[in-house]
N, C-alpha and C positions, 0 to 999 in steps of 0.2 A: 826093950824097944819102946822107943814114944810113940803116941797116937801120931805123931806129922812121921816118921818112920814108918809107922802101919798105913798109913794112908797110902804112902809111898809107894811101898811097897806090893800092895794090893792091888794098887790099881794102874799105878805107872810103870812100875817093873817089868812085869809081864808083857805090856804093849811094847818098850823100849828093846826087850829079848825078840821079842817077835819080828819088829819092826827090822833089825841089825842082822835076822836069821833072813826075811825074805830078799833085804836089798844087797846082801854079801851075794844070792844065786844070781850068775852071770844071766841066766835066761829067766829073769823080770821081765816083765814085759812094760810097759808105760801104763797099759790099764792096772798090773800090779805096783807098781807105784803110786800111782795115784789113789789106792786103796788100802796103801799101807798109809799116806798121807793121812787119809781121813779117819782111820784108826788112832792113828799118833795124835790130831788132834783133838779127838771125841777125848783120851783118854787123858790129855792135858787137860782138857774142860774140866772133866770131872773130878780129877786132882787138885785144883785149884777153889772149884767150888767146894768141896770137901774141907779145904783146907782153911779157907776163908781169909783173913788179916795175915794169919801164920806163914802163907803161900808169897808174902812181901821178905819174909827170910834171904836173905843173898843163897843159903847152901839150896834152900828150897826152891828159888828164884829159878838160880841156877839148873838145875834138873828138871821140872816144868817146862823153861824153855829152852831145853833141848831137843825136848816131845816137839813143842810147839813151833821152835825155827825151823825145824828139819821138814815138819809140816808144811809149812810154804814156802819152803825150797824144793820139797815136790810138787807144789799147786802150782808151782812156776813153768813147769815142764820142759818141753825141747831143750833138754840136757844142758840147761841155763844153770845150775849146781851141779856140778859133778857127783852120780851119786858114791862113789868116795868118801868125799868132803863130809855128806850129810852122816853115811854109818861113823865115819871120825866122831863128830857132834853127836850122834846118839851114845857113843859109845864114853865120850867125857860124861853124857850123863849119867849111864847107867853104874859107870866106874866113883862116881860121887854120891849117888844112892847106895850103894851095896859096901863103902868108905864106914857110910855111918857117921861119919864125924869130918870135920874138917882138916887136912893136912896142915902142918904150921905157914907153907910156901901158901897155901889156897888163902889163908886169912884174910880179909876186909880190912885195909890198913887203915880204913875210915872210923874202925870199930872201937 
């Protein structure tokens, strides 16, 4: 496992699990979404900062801001994202961290 792995994993994982666990229960409320919001992105901050230059990675890009779209698509509120939409997008990310590596379809053709 890499240190940008471990970072990952550490500290964005966990919030990403969490985050997918509370907005799947039908009976969320809007203050718990909004809560899980600012958890997703305290935890993208700290991911990022942790991470530093490395955090400009497209795979790492990529799952940081899935923390952090889904985060203000909740700060958005009155059911402006469907929250659906947002576990979908946590759920690309959490499925590209736990990957480990890039699939050959995922590649950066800019690469």
């Amino acid at each position: 496992m890499t240190d940008d792995d471990a970072a990952l994993r550490d500290g964005l994982e966990p919030a990403l699990r969490d985050a997918i666990a509370r907005l799947s229960d039908a009976s969320v409320t809007p203050d718990g979404r909004r809560l899980v919001g600012e958890r997703l992105a305290a935890a993208a901050e700290r991911a990022q900062e942790r991470l530093g230059e490395r955090a400009r990675e497209p795979r790492i890009h990529r799952i940081v801001g899935a923390a952090a779209s889904a985060s203000m698509a909740l700060a958005l509120g009155d059911g402006m994202v469907p929250v659906s939409e947002v576990t979908e997008r946590l759920r690309d990310g959490l499925d590209l961290l736990t990957a480990g590596s890039w699939s050959p379809e995922d590649q950066d053709p800019a690469e």
